[in-house]
N, C-alpha and C positions, 0 to 999 in steps of 0.2 A: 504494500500500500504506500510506503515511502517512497518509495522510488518512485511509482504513479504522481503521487504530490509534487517529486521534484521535477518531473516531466512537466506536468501542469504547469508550474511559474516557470518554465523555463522553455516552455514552446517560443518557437520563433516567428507564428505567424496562428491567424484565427484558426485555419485548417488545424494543425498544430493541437491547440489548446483543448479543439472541441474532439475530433479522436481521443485524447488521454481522457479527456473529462465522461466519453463514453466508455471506455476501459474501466475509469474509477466507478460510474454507476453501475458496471455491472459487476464488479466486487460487492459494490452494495447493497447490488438486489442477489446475491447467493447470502452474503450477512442476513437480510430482510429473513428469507426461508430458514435461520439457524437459530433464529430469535426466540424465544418465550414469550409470555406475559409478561417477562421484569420485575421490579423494573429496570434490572444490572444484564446483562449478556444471559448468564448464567440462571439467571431468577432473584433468588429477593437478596442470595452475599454478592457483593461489590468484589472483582475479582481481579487479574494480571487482566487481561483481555479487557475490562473496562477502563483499569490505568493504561493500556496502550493505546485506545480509541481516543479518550480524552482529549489528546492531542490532535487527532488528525479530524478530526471534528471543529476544533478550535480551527483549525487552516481552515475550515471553509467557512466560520464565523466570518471571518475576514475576508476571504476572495469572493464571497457573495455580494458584498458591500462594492465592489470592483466589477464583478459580471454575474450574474443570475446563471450560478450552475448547476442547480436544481438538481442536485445527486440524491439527494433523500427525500423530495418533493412528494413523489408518490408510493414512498415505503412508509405506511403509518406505523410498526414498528419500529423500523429503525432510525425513524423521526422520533419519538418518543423516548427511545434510549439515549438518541443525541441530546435532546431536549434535558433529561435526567443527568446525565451527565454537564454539561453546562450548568446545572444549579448544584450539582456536588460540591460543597465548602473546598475538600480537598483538591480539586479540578480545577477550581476556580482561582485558588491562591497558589500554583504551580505558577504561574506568569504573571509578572506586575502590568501597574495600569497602563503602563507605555509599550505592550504587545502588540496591540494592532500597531499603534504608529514604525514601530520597529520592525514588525513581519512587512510591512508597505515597501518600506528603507529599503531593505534586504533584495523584495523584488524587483523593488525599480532599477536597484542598483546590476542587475543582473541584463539589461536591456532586451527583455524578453516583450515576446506581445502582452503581454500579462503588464509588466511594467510599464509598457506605453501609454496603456489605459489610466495605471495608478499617474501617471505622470498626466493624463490629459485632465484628471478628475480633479489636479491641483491645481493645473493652469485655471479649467473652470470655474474651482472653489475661489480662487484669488482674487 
């Protein structure tokens, strides 16, 4: 899945971006199908598999802010573990307040298609 994430910001053009970003939702929907009730991976203990997600969940906290990549849009599962996981105390205070701004930094500095956007959403913002 990391390697997918790093392909992702580091596509070099839309074609690019939106192939991985297909690659990653269909990891997501095999995830979707291994799912429970929850509300942790596993069921109701919080496990390694839910501390490894955490993270790659948080990436798209962020690059959705950047482009609507709807990788868990129409998994109501594993929208709801994502969702659960984002309000974990412990998930939550793994990365200070200046993650997003800092994961942005990171991509843009990478001149990816990904960063071009982050880069154009600045010029806009400004």
């Amino acid at each position: 899945m990391l390697v997918r994430i790093g392909s992702f910001y580091n596509a070099a053009d839309a074609s690019a971006l939106w192939k991985t970003r297909d690659e990653i939702a269909a990891m997501f929907q095999h995830l979707e199908t291994q799912l429970g009730d929850g509300p942790w991976f596993a069921g109701a203990s919080f496990s390694l598999v839910d501390a490894a997600f955490g993270p790659v969940f948080r990436y798209f906290d962020v690059f959705d802010e950047i482009v609507d990549s709807e990788v868990t849009g129409d998994l109501p599962r594993l929208s709801l573990w994502r969702e659960n996981l984002k309000q974990r105390a412990s998930v939550r205070a793994a990365v200070g307040p200046e993650y997003s701004r800092r994961l942005r930094d990171f991509v843009s500095a990478r001149g990816s298609y990904l960063g071009h956007l982050i880069d154009a959403q600045s010029v806009a913002s400004a």
